[in-house]
C-alpha positions in Angstrom: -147.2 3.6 -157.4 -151.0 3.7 -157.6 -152.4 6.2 -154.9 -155.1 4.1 -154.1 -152.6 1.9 -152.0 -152.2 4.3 -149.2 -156.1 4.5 -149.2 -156.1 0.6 -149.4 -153.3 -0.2 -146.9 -155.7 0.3 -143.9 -155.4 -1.6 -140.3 -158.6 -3.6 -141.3 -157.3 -4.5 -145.0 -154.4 -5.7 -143.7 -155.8 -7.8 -140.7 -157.9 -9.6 -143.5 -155.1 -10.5 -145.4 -153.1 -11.7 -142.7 -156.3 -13.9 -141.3 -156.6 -15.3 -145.2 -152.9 -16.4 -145.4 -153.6 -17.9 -141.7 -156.7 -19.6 -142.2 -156.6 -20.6 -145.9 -160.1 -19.4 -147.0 -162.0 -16.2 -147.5 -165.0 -18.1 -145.0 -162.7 -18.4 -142.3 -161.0 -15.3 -142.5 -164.2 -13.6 -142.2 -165.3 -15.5 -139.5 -162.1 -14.7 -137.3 -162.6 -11.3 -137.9 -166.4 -10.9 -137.5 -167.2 -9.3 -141.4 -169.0 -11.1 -144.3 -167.1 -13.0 -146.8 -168.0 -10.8 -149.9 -166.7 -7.6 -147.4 -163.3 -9.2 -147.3 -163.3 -10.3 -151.3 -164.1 -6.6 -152.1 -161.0 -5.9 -149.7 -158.8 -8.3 -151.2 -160.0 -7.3 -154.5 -158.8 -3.6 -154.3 -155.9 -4.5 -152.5 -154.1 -7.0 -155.3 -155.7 -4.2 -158.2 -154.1 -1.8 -156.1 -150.5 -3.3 -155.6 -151.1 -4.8 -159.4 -150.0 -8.4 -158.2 -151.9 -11.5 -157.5 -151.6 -12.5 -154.0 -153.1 -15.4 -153.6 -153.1 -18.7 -155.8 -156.6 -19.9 -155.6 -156.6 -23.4 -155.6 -159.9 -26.2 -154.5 -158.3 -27.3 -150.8 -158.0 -22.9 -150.5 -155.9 -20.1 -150.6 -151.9 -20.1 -150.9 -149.7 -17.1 -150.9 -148.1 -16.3 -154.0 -144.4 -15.1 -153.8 -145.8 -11.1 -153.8 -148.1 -12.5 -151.1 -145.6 -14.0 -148.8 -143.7 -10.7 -149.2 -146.8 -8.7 -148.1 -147.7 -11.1 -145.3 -143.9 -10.1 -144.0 -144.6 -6.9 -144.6 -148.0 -6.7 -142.9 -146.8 -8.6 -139.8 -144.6 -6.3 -139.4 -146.7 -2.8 -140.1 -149.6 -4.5 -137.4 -147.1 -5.0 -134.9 -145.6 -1.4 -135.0 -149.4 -0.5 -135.0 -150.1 -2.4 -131.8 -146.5 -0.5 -130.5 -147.9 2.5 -130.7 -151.5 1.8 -129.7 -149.3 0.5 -125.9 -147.0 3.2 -125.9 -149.5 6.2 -126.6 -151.6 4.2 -123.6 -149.0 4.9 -121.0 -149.0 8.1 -122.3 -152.3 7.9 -121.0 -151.0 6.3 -117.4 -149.0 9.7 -116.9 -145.9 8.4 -118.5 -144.3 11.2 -120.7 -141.7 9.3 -122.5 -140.3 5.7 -123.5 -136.6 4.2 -124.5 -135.9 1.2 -126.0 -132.7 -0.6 -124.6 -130.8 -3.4 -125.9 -128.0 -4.3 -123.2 -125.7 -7.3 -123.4 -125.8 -9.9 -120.0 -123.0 -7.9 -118.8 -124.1 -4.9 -118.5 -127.7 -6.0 -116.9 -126.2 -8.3 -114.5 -123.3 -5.8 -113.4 -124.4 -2.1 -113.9 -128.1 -1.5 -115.0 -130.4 -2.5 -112.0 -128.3 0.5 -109.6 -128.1 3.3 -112.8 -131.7 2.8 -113.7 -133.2 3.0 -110.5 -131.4 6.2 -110.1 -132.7 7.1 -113.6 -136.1 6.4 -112.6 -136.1 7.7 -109.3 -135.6 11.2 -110.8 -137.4 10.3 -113.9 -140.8 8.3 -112.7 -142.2 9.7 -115.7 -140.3 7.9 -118.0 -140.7 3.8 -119.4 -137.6 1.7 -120.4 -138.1 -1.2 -122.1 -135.0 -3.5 -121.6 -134.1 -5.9 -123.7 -131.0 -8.6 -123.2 -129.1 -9.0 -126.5 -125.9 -10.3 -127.4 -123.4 -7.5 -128.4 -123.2 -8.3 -131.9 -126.7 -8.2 -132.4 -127.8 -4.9 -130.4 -125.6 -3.0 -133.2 -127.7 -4.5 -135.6 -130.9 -3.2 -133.3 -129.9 0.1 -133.4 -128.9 0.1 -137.0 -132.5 -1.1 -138.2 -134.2 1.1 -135.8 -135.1 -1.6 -133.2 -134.4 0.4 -130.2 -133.0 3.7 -129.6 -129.8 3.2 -127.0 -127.8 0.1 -126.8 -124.9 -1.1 -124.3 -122.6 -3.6 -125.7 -119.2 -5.0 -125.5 -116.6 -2.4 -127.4 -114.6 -5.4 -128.8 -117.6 -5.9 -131.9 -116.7 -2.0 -132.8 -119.6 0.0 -133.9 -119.7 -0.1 -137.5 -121.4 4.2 -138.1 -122.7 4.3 -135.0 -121.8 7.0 -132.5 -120.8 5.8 -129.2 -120.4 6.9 -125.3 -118.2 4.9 -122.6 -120.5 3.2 -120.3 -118.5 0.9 -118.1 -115.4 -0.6 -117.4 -114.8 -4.0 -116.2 -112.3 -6.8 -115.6 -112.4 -10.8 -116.3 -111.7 -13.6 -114.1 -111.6 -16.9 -113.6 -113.7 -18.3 -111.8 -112.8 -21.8 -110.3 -114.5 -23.9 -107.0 -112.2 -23.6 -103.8 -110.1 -26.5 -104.0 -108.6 -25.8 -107.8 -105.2 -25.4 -108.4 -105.8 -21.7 -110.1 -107.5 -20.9 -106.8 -104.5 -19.6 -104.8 -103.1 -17.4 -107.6 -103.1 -13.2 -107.3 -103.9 -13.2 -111.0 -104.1 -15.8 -114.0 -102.4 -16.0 -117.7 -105.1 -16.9 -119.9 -102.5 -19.1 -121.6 -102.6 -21.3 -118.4 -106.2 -21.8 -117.8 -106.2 -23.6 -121.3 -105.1 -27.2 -119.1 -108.4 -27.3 -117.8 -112.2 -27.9 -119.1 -113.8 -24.3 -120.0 -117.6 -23.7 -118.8 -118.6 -21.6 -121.9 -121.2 -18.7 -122.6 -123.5 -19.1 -125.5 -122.2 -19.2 -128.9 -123.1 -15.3 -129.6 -121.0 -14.1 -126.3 -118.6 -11.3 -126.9 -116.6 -12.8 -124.2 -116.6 -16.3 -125.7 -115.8 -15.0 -129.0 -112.7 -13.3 -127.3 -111.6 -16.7 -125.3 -111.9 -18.7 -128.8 -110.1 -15.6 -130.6 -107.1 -15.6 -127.9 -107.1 -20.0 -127.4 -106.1 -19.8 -131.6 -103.4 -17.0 -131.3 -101.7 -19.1 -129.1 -102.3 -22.6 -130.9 -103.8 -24.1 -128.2 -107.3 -25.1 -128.4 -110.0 -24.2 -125.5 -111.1 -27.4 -123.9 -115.0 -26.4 -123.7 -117.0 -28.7 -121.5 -120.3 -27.1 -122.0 -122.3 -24.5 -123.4 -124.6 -22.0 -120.8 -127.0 -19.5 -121.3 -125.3 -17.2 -118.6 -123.4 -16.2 -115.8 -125.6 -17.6 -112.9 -125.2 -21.4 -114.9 -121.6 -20.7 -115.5 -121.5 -20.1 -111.6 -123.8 -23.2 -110.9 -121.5 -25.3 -113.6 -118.6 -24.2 -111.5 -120.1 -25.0 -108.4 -120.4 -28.6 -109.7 -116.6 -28.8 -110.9 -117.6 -29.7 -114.2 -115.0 -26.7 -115.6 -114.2 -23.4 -114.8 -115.4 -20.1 -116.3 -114.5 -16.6 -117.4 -117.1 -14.0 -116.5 -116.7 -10.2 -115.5 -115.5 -9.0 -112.0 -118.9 -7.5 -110.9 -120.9 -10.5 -112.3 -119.0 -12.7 -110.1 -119.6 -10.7 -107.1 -122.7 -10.8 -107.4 -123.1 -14.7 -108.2 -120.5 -16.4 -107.7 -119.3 -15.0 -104.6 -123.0 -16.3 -102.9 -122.0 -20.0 -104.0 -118.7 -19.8 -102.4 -116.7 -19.9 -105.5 -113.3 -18.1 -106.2 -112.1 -15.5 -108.4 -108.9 -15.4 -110.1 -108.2 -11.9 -112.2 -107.1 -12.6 -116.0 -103.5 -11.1 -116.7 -104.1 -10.3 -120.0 -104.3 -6.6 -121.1 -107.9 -8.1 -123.0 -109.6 -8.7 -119.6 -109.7 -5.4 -119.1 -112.9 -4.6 -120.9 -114.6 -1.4 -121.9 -118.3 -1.3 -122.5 -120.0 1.1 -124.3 -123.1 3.0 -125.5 -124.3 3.0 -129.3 -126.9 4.9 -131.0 -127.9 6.6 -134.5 -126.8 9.9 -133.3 -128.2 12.4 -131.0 -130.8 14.5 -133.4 -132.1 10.9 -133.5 -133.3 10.5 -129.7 -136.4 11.4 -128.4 -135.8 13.8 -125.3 -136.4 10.6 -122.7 -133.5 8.8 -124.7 -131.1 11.8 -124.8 -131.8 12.0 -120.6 -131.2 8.3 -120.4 -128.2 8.4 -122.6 -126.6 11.7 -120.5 -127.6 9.9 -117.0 -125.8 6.7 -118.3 -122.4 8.0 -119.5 -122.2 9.9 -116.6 -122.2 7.3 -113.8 -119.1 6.0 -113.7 -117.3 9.2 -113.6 -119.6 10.1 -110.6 -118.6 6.8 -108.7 -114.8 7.1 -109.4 
């Protein structure tokens, strides 16, 4: 690779090139950015010499990426965002704070767990940012594989392809049905028998939903789904409106469902019983912050049992 491109690939070249592919022209560009038009064709210039590709096709209506130039606009995107990252985080740095973990948790976790264990986390740590993200389980493996944040908590039942892992939680499904059903009255609930009435699902990426579907096939009955939500609190509301009932951990009900009056009925089935569990890329990967977090989290429900 020609040496020059390190020189080349500067915040300002690359600000230009993303303006061109925005705007269309080299005027316009320049005008966003505040620098002459022959400034930015001298960038662009060295730049495509540089990489040894054309970029741009020039054509009489403008300027149109190229295939190599819709590659480097993805590619530039990306480098100016992780720029801007660091330009925030080395700010708070700034404020005082003296470290920063990324978190991607799935809904269960940050409705039933997180809020308590990171306000004790923060209470002895005030030094320290968390930036909390909700994902679906599947996806927070892929986060951590590609580098998108540095802890994540997720359902065990999606595995954790090379990752190494901590138990975080346990928790335990139910059913969750208005006062009047027929399921209300019951100690406990076969999944097997909630399949004779209308389901209130979770989104289509739900670990839980992905279980119900997995366990409705096995046992050759369909699951009657009513309607799609985006979470527990319009599962609960869904509920509420006897349009179906819904599966949703123990904790989340508690704290939702319980308000709206609604009653909980505890799955039989050895799958309700869930574990959830923390992923990263390995210890020697953390920054100190993430290894505290990480050590405070797998800690806490030992400490409440």
């Amino acid at each position: 690779m020609d040496r020059r491109l390190i020189r080349d690939l500067d915040i300002l070249t690359l600000q230009l090139f993303v303006a061109i592919c925005e705007e269309g022209t080299l005027t316009r560009a320049a005008s966003r950015e505040a620098i002459a038009p022959s400034a930015v064709s001298k960038r662009l210039a060295e730049l495509e010499s540089a990489l040894g590709v054309q970029l741009f096709s020039r054509r009489a209506n403008g300027m149109v990426p190229t295939t190599a130039g819709q590659t480097m606009l993805h590619h530039s995107r990306s480098m100016l965002q992780n720029f801007e990252s660091v330009g925030i985080e080395l700010k708070e740095y700034a404020r005082g704070i003296r470290g920063y973990v990324r978190v991607g948790a799935n809904l269960s976790a940050i409705v039933q767990f997180l809020p308590e264990d990171l306000s004790g986390f923060l209470s002895a740590h005030p030094d320290i940012k968390i930036d909390l993200v909700e994902r679906p389980s599947r996806m927070i493996l892929e986060d951590i594989e590609g580098g998108g944040a540095d802890l994540g908590i997720c359902s065990a039942d999606v595995g954790a392809h090379n990752l190494s892992t901590t138990t975080y939680r346990h928790d335990r499904l139910v059913v969750v049905v208005w006062p009047e059903h027929p399921l209300a009255s019951l100690a406990q609930v076969a999944f097997r028998d909630t399949l004779d009435f209308d389901h209130i699902g979770l989104h289509a990426s739900s670990s839980i939903l992905a279980r119900l579907l997995t366990s409705a096939r096995q046992g050759a009955t369909p699951l009657r789904l009513k309607i799609h939500v985006p979470g527990f609190d319009a599962l609960c509301r869904m509920v509420q409106a006897k349009l179906g009932i819904g599966i949703i951990p123990d904790r989340a009900y508690e704290v939702i469902g319980s308000p709206l009056g609604l009653r909980a009925v505890p799955l039989a089935d050895d799958w309700g019983r869930r574990r959830l569990q923390i992923v990263h890329r390995g210890e020697p990967t953390l920054s100190p912050a993430a290894k505290l977090l990480l050590s405070h989290l797998a800690s806490v429900e030992s400490l409440l049992a």
